[in-house]
C-alpha positions in Angstrom: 7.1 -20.7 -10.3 6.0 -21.7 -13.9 5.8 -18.1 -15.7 2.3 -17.7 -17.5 4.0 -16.8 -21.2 1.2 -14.1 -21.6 1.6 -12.5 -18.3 5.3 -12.3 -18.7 4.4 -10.7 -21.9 2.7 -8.2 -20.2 5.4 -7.5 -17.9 8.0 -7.1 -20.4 6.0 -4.8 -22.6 5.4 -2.6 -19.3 8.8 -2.8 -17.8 9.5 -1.1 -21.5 7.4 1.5 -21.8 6.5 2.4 -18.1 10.4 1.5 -16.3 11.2 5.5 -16.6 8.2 6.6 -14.4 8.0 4.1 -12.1 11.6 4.1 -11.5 11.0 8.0 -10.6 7.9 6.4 -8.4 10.4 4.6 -7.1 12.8 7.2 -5.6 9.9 9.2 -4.6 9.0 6.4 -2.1 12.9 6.2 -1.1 12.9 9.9 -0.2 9.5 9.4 1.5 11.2 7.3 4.0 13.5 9.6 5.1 10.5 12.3 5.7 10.1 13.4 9.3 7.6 12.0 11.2 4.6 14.2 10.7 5.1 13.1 6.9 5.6 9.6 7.5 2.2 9.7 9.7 0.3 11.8 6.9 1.0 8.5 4.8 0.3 6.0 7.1 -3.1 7.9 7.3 -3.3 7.6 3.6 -2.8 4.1 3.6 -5.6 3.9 6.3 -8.0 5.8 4.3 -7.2 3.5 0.7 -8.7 0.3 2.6 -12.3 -1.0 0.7 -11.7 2.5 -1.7 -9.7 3.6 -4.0 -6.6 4.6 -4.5 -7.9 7.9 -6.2 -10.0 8.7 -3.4 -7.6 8.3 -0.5 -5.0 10.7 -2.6 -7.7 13.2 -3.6 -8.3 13.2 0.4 -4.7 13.0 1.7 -4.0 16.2 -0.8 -7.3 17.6 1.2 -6.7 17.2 4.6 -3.0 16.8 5.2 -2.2 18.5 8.9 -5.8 18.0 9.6 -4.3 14.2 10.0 -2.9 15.2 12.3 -4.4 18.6 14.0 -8.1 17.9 13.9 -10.6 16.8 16.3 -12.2 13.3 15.6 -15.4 15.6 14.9 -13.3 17.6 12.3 -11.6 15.2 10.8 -15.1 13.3 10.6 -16.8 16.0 8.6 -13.7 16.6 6.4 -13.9 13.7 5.3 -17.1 14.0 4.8 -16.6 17.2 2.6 -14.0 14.8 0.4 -17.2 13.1 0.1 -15.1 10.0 1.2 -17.5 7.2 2.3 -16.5 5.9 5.8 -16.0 9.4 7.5 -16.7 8.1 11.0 -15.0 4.9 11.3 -11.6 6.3 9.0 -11.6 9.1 10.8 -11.8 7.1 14.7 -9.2 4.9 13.4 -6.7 8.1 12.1 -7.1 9.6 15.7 -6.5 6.2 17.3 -3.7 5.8 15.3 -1.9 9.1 16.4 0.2 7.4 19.5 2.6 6.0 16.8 3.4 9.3 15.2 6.1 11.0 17.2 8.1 7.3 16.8 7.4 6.4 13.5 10.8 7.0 12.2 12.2 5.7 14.6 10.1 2.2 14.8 11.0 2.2 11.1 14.9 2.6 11.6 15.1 0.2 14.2 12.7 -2.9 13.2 13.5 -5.8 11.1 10.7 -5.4 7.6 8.7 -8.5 8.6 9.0 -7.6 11.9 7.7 -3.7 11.4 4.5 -5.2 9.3 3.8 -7.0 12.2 3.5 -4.3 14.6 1.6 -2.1 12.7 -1.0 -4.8 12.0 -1.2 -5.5 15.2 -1.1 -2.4 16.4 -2.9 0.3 14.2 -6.2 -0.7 13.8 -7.5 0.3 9.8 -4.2 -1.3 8.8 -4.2 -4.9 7.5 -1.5 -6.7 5.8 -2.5 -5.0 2.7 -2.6 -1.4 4.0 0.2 -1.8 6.0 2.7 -3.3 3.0 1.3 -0.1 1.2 2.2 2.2 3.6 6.2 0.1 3.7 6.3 0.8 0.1 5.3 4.1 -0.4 8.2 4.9 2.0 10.7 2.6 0.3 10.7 -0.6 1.9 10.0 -3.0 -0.8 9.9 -6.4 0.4 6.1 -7.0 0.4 2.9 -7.5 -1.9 0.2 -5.4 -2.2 -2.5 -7.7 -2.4 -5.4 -5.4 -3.6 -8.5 -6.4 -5.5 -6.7 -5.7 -8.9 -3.8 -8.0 -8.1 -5.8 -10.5 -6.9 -7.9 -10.4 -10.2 -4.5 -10.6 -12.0 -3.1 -13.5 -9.7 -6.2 -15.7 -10.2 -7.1 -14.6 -13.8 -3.3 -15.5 -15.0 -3.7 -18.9 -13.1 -1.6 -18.6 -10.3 -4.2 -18.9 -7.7 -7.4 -21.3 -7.5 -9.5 -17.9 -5.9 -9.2 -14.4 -4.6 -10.0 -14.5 -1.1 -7.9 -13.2 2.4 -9.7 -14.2 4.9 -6.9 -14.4 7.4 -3.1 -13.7 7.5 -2.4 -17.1 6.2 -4.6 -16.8 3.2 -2.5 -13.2 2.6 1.0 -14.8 3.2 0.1 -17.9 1.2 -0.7 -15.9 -1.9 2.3 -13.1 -1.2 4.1 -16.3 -1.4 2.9 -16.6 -5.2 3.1 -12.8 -5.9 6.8 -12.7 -4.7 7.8 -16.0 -6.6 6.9 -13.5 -9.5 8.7 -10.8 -8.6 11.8 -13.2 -8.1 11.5 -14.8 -11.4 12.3 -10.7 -13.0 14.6 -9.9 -10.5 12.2 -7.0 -8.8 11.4 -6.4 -5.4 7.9 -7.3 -4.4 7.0 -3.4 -4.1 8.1 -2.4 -7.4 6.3 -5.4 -9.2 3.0 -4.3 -7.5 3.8 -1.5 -9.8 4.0 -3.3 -13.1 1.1 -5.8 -12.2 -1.3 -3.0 -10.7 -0.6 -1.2 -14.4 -1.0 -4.3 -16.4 -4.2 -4.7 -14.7 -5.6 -1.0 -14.1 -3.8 1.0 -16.8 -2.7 3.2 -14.4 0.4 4.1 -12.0 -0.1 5.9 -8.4 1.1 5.2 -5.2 
C-alpha cells in the first residue's frame, strides 16, 4: 500500500499524543472479553443499537438501560429506548430481544471460534449486526483483527485517496475496502482494531468505544 505522506502524518502525530489513552482503551476491551456473559451480551446490544447512530447515543443508552438488555419485555425495552430518546425504538429493540438466544453462549462461541469464523456467525446469525457492527462488538471485547468501516472511516479512506467511493453495498464491497484499511494498519504495525482508533480520532477528534 502507497502511504498518503499526509495521512501518515496524521497518524504519527496521533499515535504521539493519543498512544497513552488508547492503549488504556485498549486493555479495557481486553478485560471486556473476559466479562461474563450477561456483560458480553450488554455489548453486543450496544453494538446493535450504534448501527445508522452514533456512537454517543448508543453509549448514553447502553449506560441507560443496561439489565433492561436483557430483563425487559420487547414493549419495555421499546419505550426505554424511547425515553433515551433513541430513534429506532421499535425495530432496535425487536432485534435486541431476537438476539437474546446467543447470550447464555456467548463466551463460549467466542472461546471456541476461529475470528473470521465468529464474524461470520454473528452476521449471519444476529440480525442488527452487519460486518460493521459485528467487528465493533469483536473489538470492544479485544479481538482486533477487523475494520470498523463507519461513515467517518470511510470519509477518511476515500478523502485520503485510498478508495475511488464510500459505498458497502454487500460483503464484498466491506471486505474489499477492509482489505485497504488493514493494508494500513499493516504498514504501522497495528492491529486493524486499534488503527480504527487512530483513524476514527484523526477524523472525528474524538476517542470512544
Amino acid at each position: 500500500m502507497i502511504k498518503n505522506d499526509e495521512l501518515s502524518i496524521k497518524i504519527m502525530e496521533s499515535k504521539l499524543l493519543y498512544s497513552k489513552k488508547i492503549n488504556e482503551r485498549v486493555i479495557d476491551f481486553i478485560n471486556m472479553g473476559k466479562s461474563r456473559n450477561d456483560s458480553l451480551f450488554m455489548e453486543l446490544c450496544f453494538c446493535i443499537l450504534t448501527a445508522n447512530t452514533s456512537a454517543e447515543m448508543g453509549i448514553r443508552t447502553q449506560r441507560m438501560i443496561m439489565d433492561g438488555f436483557i430483563e425487559y419485555s420487547m414493549e419495555q425495552l421499546s419505550e426505554e429506548l424511547k425515553k433515551a430518546k433513541y430513534r429506532f425504538y421499535n425495530k432496535r429493540a425487536g432485534y435486541i430481544i431476537n438476539a437474546r438466544f446467543i447470550r447464555k453462549n456467548l463466551k463460549k462461541l467466542i472461546s471456541s471460534m476461529e475470528h473470521f469464523t465468529l464474524r461470520e456467525y454473528l452476521v449471519n446469525n444476529v440480525k442488527g449486526l452487519g460486518y460493521k457492527e459485528a467487528s465493533h462488538f469483536l473489538r470492544n471485547i479485544g479481538i482486533f483483527d477487523f475494520a470498523i468501516l463507519d461513515k467517518h472511516i470511510l470519509q477518511l479512506l476515500f478523502d485520503y485517496g485510498y478508495t475511488k467511493d464510500m459505498k458497502l453495498n454487500s460483503r464484498a464491497d466491506y471486505l474489499e475496502k477492509e482489505k485497504i484499511f488493514n493494508s494500513i494498519a499493516s504498514d504501522y504495525n497495528i492491529q486493524p482494531g486499534i488503527m480504527d482508533l487512530y483513524l476514527w480520532q484523526i477524523a472525528t477528534g474524538k476517542i470512544l468505544k
